[in-house]
Kinemage of the C-alpha trace (Angstrom):
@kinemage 1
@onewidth
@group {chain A} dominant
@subgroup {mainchain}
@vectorlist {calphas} color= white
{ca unk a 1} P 0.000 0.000 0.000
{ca unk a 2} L 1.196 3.785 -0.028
{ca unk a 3} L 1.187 5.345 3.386
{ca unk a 4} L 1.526 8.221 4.687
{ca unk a 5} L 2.932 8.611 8.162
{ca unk a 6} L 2.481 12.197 10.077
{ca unk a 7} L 4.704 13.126 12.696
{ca unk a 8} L 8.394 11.085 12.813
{ca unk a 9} L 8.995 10.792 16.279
{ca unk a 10} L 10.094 8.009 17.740
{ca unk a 11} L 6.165 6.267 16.930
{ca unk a 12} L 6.141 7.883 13.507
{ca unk a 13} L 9.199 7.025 12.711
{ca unk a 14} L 9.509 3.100 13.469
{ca unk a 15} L 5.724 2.899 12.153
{ca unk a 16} L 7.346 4.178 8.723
{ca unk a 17} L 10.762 2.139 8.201
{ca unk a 18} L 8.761 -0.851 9.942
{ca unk a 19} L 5.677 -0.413 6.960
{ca unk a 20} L 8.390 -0.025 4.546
{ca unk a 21} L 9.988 -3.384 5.890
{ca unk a 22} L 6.407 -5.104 5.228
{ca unk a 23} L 6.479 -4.225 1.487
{ca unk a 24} L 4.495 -0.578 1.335
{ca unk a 25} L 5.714 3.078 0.080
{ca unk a 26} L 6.205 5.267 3.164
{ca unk a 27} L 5.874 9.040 3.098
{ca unk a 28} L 6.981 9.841 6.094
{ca unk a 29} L 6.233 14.169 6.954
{ca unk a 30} L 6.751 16.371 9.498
{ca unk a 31} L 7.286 20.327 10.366
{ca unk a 32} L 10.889 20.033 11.619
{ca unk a 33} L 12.728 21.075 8.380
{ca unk a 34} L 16.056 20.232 10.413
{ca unk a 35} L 15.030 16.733 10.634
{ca unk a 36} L 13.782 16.244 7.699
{ca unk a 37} L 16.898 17.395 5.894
{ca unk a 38} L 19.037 14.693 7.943
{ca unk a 39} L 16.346 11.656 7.937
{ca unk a 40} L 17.099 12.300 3.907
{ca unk a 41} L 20.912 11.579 4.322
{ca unk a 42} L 19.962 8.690 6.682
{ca unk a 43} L 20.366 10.106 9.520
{ca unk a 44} L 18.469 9.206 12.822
{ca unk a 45} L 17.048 11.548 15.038
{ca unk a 46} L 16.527 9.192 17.599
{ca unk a 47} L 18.329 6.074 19.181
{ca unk a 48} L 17.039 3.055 18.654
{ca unk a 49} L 18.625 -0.477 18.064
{ca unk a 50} L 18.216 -1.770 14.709
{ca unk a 51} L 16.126 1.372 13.757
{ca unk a 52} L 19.641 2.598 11.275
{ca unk a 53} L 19.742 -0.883 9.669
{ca unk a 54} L 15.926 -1.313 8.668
{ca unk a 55} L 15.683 2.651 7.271
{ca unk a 56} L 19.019 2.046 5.404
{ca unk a 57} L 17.562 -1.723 3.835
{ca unk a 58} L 14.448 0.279 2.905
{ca unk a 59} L 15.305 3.483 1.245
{ca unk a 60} L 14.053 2.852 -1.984
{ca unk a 61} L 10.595 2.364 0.102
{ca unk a 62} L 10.579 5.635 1.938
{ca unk a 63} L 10.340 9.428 1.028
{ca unk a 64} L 10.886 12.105 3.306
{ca unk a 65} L 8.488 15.583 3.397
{ca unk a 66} L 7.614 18.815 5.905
{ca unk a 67} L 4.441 19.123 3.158
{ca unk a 68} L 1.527 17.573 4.194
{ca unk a 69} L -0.181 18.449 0.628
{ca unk a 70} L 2.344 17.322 -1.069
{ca unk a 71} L 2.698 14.092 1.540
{ca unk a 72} L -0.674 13.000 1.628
{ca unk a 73} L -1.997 13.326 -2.420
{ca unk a 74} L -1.254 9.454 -3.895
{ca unk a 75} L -1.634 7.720 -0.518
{ca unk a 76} L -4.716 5.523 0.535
{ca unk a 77} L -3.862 5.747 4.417
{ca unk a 78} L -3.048 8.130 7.076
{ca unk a 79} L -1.573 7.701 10.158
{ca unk a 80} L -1.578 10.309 12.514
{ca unk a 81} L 1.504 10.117 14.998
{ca unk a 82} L 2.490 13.358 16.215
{ca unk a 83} L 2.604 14.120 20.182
{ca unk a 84} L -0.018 14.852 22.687
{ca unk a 85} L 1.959 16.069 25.450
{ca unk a 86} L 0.283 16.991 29.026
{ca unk a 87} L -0.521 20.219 29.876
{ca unk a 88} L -0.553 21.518 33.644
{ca unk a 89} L -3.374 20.316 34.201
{ca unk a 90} L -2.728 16.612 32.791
{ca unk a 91} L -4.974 16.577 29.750
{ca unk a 92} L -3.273 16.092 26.622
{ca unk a 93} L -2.396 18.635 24.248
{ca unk a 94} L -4.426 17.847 21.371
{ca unk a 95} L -3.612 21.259 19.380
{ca unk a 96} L -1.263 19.017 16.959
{ca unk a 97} L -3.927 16.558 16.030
{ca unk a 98} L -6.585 19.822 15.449
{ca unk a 99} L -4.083 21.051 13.384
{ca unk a 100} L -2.817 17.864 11.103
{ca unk a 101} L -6.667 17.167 11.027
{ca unk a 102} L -7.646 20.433 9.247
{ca unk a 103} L -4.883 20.386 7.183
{ca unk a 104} L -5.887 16.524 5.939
{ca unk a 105} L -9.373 17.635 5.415
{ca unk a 106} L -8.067 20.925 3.057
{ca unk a 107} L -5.547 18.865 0.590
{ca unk a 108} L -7.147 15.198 0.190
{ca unk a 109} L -8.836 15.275 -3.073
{ca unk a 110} L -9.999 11.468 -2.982
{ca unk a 111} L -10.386 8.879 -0.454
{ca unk a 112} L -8.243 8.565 2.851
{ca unk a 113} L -8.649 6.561 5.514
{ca unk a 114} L -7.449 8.885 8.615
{ca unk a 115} L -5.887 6.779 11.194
{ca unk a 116} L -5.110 7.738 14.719
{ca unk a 117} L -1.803 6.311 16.408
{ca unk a 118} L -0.789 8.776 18.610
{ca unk a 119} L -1.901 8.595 22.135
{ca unk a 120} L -5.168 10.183 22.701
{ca unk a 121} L -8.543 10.378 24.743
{ca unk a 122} L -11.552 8.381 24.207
{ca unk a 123} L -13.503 10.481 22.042
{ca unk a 124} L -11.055 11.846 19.923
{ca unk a 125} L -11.488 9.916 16.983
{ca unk a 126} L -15.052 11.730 17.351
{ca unk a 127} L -13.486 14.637 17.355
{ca unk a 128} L -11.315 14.217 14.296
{ca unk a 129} L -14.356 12.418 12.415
{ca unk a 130} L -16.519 15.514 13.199
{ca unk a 131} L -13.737 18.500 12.363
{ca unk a 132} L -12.937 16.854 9.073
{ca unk a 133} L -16.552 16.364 8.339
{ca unk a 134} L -17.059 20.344 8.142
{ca unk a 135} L -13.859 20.887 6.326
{ca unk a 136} L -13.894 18.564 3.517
{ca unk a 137} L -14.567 19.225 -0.009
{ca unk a 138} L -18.417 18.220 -0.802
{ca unk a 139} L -18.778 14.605 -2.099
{ca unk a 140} L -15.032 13.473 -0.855
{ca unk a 141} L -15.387 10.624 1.403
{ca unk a 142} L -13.204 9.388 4.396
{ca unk a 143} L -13.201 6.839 7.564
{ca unk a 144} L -11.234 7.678 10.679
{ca unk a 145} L -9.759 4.881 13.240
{ca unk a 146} L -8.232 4.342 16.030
{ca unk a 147} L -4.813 2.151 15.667
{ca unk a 148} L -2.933 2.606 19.032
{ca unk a 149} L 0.987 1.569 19.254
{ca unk a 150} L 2.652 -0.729 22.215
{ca unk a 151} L 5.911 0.163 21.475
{ca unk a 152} L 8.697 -0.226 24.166
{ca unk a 153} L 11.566 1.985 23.415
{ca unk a 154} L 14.699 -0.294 23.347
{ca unk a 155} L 12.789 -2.861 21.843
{ca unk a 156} L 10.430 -0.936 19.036
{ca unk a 157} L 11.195 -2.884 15.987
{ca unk a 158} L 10.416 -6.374 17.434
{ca unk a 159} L 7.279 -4.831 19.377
{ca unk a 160} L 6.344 -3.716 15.986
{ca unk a 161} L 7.389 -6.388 14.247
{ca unk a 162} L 5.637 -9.123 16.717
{ca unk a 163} L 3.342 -7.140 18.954
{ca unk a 164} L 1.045 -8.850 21.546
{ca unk a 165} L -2.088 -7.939 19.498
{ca unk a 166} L -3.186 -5.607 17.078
{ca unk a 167} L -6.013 -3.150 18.257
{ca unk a 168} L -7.744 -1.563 15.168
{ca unk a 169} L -10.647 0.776 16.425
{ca unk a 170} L -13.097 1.383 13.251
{ca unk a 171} L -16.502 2.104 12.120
{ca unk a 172} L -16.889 0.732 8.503
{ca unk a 173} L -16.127 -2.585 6.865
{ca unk a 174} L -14.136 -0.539 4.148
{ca unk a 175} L -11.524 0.708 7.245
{ca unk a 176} L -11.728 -2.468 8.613
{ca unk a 177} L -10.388 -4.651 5.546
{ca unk a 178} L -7.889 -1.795 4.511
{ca unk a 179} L -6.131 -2.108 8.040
{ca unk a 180} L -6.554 -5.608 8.442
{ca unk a 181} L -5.090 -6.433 4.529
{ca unk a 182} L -1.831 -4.051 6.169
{ca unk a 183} L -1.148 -5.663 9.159
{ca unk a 184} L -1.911 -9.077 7.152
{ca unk a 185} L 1.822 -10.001 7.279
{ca unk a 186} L 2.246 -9.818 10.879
{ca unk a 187} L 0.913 -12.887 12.172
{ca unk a 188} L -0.163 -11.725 15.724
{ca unk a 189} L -3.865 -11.552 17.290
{ca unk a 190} L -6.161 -8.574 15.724
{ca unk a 191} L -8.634 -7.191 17.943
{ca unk a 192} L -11.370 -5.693 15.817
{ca unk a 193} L -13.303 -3.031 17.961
{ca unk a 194} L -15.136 0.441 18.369
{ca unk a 195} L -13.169 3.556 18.152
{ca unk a 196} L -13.872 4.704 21.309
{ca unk a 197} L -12.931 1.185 22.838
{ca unk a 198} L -9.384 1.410 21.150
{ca unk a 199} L -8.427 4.677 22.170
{ca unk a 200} L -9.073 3.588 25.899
{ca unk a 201} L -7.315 0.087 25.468
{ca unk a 202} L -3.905 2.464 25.037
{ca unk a 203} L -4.551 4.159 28.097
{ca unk a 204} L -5.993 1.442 30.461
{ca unk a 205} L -2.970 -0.948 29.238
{ca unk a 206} L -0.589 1.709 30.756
{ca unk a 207} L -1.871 2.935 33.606
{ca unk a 208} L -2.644 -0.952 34.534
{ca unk a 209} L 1.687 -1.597 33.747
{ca unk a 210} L 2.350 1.534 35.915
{ca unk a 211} L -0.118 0.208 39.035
{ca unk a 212} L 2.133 -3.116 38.940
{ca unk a 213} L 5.207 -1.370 38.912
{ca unk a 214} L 3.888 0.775 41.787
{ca unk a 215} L 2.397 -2.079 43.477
{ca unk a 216} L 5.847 -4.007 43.444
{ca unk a 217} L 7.541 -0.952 45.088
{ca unk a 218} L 5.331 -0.301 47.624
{ca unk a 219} L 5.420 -4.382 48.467
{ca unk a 220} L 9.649 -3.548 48.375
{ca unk a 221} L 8.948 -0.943 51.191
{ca unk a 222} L 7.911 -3.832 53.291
{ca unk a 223} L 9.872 -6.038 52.508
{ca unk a 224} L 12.940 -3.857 53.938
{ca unk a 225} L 11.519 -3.283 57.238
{ca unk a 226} L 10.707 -7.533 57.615
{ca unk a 227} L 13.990 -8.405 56.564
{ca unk a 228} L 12.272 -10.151 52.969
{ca unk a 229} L 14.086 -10.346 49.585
{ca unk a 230} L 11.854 -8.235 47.100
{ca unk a 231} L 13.503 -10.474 44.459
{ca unk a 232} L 12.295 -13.655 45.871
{ca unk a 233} L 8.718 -12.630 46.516
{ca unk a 234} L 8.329 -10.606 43.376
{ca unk a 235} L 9.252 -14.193 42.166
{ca unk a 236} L 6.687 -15.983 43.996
{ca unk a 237} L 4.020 -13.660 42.787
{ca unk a 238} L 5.054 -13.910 39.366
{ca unk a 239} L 5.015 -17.703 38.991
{ca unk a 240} L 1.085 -17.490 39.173
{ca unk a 241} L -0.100 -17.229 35.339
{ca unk a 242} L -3.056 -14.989 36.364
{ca unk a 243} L -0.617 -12.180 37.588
{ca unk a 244} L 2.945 -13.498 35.701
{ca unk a 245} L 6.445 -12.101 36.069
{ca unk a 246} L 6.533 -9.341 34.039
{ca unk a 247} L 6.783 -5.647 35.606
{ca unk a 248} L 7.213 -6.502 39.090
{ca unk a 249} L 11.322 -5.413 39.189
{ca unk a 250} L 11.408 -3.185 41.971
{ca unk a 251} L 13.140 -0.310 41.822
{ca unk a 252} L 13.183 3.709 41.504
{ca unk a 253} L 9.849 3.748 39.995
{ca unk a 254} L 8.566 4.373 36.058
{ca unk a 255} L 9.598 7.475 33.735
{ca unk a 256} L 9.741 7.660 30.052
{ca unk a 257} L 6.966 9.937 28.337
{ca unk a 258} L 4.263 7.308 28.066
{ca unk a 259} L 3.402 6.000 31.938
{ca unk a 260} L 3.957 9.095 33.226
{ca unk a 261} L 2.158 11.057 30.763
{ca unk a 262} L -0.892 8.623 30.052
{ca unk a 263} L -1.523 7.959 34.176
{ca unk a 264} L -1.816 11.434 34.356
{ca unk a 265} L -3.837 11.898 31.101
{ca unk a 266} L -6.221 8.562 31.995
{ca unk a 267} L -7.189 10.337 35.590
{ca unk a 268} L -8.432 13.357 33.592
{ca unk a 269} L -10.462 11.233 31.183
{ca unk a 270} L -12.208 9.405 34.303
{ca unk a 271} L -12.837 12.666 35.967
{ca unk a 272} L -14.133 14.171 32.857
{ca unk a 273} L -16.506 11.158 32.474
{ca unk a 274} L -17.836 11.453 35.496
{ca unk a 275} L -15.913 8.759 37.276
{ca unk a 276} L -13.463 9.110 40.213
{ca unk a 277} L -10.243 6.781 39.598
{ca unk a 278} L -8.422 7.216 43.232
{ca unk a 279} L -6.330 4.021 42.728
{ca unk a 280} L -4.430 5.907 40.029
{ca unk a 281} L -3.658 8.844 42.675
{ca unk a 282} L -1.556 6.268 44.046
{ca unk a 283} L 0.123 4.933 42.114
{ca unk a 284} L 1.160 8.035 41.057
{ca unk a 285} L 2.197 9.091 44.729
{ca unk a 286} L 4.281 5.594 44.936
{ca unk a 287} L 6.343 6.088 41.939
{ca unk a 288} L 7.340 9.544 43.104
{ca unk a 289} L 7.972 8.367 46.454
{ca unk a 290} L 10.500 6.096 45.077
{ca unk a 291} L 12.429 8.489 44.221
{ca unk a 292} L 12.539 10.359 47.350
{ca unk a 293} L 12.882 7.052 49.095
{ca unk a 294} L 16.187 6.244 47.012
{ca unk a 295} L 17.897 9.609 48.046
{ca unk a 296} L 17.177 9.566 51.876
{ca unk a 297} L 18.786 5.890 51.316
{ca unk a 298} L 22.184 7.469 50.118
{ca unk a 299} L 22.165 10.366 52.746
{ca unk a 300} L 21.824 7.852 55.413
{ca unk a 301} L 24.931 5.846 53.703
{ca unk a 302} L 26.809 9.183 53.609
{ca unk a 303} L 25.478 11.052 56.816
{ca unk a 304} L 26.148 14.053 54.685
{ca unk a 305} L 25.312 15.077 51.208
{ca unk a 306} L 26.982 18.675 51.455
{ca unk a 307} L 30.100 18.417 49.150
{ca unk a 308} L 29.857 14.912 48.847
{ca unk a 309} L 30.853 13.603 44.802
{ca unk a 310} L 27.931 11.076 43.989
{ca unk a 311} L 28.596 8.568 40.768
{ca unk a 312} L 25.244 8.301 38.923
{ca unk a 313} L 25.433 5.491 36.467
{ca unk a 314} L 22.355 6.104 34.015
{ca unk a 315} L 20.326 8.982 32.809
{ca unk a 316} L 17.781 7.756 30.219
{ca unk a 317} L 14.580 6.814 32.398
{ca unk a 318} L 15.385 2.787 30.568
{ca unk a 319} L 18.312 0.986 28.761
{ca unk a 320} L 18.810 1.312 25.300
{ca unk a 321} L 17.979 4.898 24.773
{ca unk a 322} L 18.420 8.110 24.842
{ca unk a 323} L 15.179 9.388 26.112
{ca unk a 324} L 15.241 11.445 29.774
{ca unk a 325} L 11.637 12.861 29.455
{ca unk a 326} L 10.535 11.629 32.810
{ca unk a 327} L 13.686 9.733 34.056
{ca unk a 328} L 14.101 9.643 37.531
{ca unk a 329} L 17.637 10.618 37.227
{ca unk a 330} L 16.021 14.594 36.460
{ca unk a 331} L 14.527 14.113 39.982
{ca unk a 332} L 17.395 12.366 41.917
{ca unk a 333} L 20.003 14.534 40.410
{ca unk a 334} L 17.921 17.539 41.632
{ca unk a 335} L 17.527 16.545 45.083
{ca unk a 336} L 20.903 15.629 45.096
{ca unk a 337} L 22.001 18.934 44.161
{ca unk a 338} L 19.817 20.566 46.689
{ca unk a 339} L 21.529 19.129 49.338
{ca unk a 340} L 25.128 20.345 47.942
{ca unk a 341} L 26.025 17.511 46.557
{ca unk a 342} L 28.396 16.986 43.649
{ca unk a 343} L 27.506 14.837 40.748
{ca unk a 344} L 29.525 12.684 38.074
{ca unk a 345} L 27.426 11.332 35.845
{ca unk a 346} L 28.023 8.402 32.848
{ca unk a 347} L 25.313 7.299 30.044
{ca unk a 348} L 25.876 5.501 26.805
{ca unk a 349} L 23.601 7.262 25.185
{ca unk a 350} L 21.536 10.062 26.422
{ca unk a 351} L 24.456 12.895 27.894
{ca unk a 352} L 23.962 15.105 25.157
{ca unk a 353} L 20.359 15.632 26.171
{ca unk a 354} L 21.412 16.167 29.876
{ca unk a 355} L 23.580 18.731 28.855
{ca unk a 356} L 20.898 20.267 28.593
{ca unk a 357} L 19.084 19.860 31.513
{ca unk a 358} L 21.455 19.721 34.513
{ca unk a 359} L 23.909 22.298 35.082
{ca unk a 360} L 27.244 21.729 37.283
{ca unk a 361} L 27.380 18.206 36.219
{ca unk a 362} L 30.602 16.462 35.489
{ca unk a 363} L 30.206 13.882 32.680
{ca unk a 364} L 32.625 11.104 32.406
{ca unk a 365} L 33.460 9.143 29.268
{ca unk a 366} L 32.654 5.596 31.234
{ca unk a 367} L 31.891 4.044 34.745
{ca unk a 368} L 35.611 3.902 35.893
{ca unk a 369} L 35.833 8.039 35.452
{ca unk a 370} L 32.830 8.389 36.967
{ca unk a 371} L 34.163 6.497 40.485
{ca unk a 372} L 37.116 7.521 40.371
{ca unk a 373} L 37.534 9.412 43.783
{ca unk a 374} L 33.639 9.631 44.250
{ca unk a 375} L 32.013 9.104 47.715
{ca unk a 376} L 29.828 7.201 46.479
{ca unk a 377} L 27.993 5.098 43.479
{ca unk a 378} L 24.315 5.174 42.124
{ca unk a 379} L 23.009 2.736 39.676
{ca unk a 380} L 19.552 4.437 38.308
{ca unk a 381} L 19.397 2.925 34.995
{ca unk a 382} L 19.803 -0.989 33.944
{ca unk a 383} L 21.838 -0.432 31.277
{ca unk a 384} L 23.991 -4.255 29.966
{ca unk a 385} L 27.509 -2.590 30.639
{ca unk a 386} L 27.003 -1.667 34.373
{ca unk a 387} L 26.072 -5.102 35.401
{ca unk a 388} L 29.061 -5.872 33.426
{ca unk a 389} L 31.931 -3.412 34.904
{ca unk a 390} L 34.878 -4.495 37.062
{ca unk a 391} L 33.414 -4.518 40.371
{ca unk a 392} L 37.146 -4.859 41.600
{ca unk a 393} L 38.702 -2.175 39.799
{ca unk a 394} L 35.191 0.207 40.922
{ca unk a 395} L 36.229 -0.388 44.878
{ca unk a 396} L 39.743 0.629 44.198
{ca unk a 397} L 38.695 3.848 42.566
{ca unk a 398} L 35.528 4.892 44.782
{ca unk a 399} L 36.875 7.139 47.839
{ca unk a 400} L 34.337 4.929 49.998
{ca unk a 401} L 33.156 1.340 48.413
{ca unk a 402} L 29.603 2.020 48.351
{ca unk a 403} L 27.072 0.891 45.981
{ca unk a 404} L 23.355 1.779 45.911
{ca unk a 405} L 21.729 0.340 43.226
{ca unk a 406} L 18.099 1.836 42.346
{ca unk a 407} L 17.756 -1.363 39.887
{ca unk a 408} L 18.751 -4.198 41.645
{ca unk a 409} L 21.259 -5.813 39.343
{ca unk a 410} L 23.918 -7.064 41.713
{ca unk a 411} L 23.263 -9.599 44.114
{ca unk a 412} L 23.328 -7.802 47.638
{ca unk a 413} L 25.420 -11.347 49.248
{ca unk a 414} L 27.632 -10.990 46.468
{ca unk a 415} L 28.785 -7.275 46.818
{ca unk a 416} L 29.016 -7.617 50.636
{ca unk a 417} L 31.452 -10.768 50.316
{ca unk a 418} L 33.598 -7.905 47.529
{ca unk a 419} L 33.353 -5.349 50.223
{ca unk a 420} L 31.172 -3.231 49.237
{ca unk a 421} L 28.462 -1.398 51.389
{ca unk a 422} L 25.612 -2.063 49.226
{ca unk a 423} L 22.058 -1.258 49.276
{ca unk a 424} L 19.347 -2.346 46.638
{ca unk a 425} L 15.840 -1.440 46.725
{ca unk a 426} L 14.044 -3.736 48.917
{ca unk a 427} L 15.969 -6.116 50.157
């Protein structure tokens, strides 16, 4: 088929070299001239693995455009994937999608079928159907659906590639076959349903990922003050199939754009609707507590923050990318920093973003230069090398051998029996 994919952020732009990898012609468009110009020389502007291979096997499969006229003309299908980031209040900003949407209806001069992946509230596909309704040309006709994305960043292409199911939120049979014939190659389940019943699917799947995580981390709490292993009973509670092991690592709680922002974004829905949603209050309050939880952990190691040089290993909010929007390293490092603390930070892969975030922040070129002659050692994200360093040559170099690990990826028996004062999150 010939596609047309709005908006090449990190959804917009695996949906596009991932489409092209199933056989169809990609026109991928969006405003940012800069990135535009570079994604035409190949050039990522995101990190992903695998995401520079596929685009560079598929070039003769994908165009690149900032003109939505010109973008949109010869395709059959539209996906929308531009952001809807929170506002104050925690609704999402939906002034993108108003504006793609209008500018859809003015330039289509046959047939499209308008489909919705970014992130949005139930009802928006309403919203869409209706604006485009009063601005299209008299006698052009057009479906809208709903098509949300699970995509894990780190892991993207084969999420894409071999998702869990397939939601496809529709209204006619002609929307319906067109979406199913496109996903026809990936043989995964399809869940045919209502608009309105996709769009909350996105939402409800997240906010019920972040109450685990949350759940897990308040269960960690206890499990420190009755002398438990976190580890052992997160085990335990995984092994039953009706609850299973995934998302119950405890740690320093969620971040990344889309828990974060969709928690906050599925409370507003529920209040908007009518119907009060406390549980998510929570879980909210536990993630962030997490966080404050982590450094009152280290000041108690150090007695004293004030001048103290703290090694953070990990700034992305996950492994395997360079996103920060919503890490918990932003808050940590803050705190930190409040109490006059000095920090020497390492990432593989997201530093030049915290450049521009944190100021007064050494950053080293790898985990050694980061403990060399620090008081201290943080592990906030789970990235493959840390579990990997030299714990030996780390003691040597750390003014004080002391490890607090916010992800649990050393066992605590083993770093004691190296000499380390270690503390993991509960246990």
């Amino acid at each position: 088929m010939k596609i047309a994919i709005i908006g090449t952020g990190h959804v917009g732009l695996i949906s596009g070299v991932c489409f092209a990898e199933l056989g169809n012609e990609v026109i991928c468009i969006d405003n940012d001239e800069d990135k535009i110009l570079n994604l035409k020389k190949d050039k990522l502007p995101i990190f992903e693995p695998g995401l520079q291979e596929l685009l560079n096997k598929n070039k003769s499969r994908l165009t690149f455009t900032t003109s939505i006229n010109e973008g949109i003309q010869d395709v059959g299908v539209i996906f929308i994937c531009v952001g809807t980031p929170p506002k104050p209040s925690g609704d999402a900003d939906l002034s993108t999608i108003e504006k793609v949407t209008n500018q859809i209806a003015e330039f289509m001069h046959d047939y499209k079928l308008v489909v919705d992946k970014s992130t949005v509230p139930v009802r928006t596909g309403r919203r869409v159907k209706q604006l485009m309704q009063k601005k299209v040309k008299q006698g052009l006709s057009f479906d809208v659906a709903s098509n949300p994305e699970f995509l894990r960043e780190g892991a993207a292409i084969y999420d894409f590639m071999h998702p869990d199911r397939i939601v496809i939120g529709v209204e006619t049979e002609r929307a319906k076959k067109i979406l199913t014939e496109l996903y026809e190659p990936i043989k995964s389940p399809m869940l045919i349903t209502d608009i309105e019943s996709a769009e909350l699917i996105k939402h409800a799947s997240n906010s019920f990922l972040a109450t685990k995580i949350s759940f897990i981390n308040a269960v960690a709490k206890i499990c420190e003050q009755a002398g438990a292993n976190i580890e052992q009973v997160a085990q335990g509670i995984g092994l039953d199939h009706r609850i299973g092991p995934e998302f119950l690592q405890a740690g320093i709680g969620f971040g990344g754009f889309c828990f974060p922002k969709d928690l906050r974004a599925f409370k507003k829905i529920a209040e908007k609707l009518g119907c009060e949603f406390p549980l998510l209050h929570e879980v909210e309050e536990i993630n962030e507590s997490m966080k404050k939880l982590f450094v009152t952990k280290v000041e108690e190691a150090l007695w004293n923050l004030n001048n103290k040089t703290i090694g953070i290993l990990g700034l992305s909010f996950k492994p395997d990318t360079e996103d920060m929007r919503y890490a918990p390293s932003i808050d940590i490092i803050n705190m930190f920093q409040k109490e006059g603390a000095k920090i020497r930070a390492y990432d593989p892969q997201a530093m030049s973003i915290a450049k521009r975030i944190f100021k007064n922040i050494e950053y080293c070129k790898d985990v050694y230069e980061v403990a060399d002659g620090a008081d201290c050692l943080c592990i906030i994200t789970e990235w493959k090398e840390f579990k990997e360093m030299n714990l030996e040559k780390i003691k040597s170099l750390l003014k004080s051998p002391i490890i607090m690990d916010g992800r649990n990826i050393f066992e605590k028996e083993k770093m004691l029996k190296l000499g380390f004062t270690y503390q993991g999150i509960g246990k």
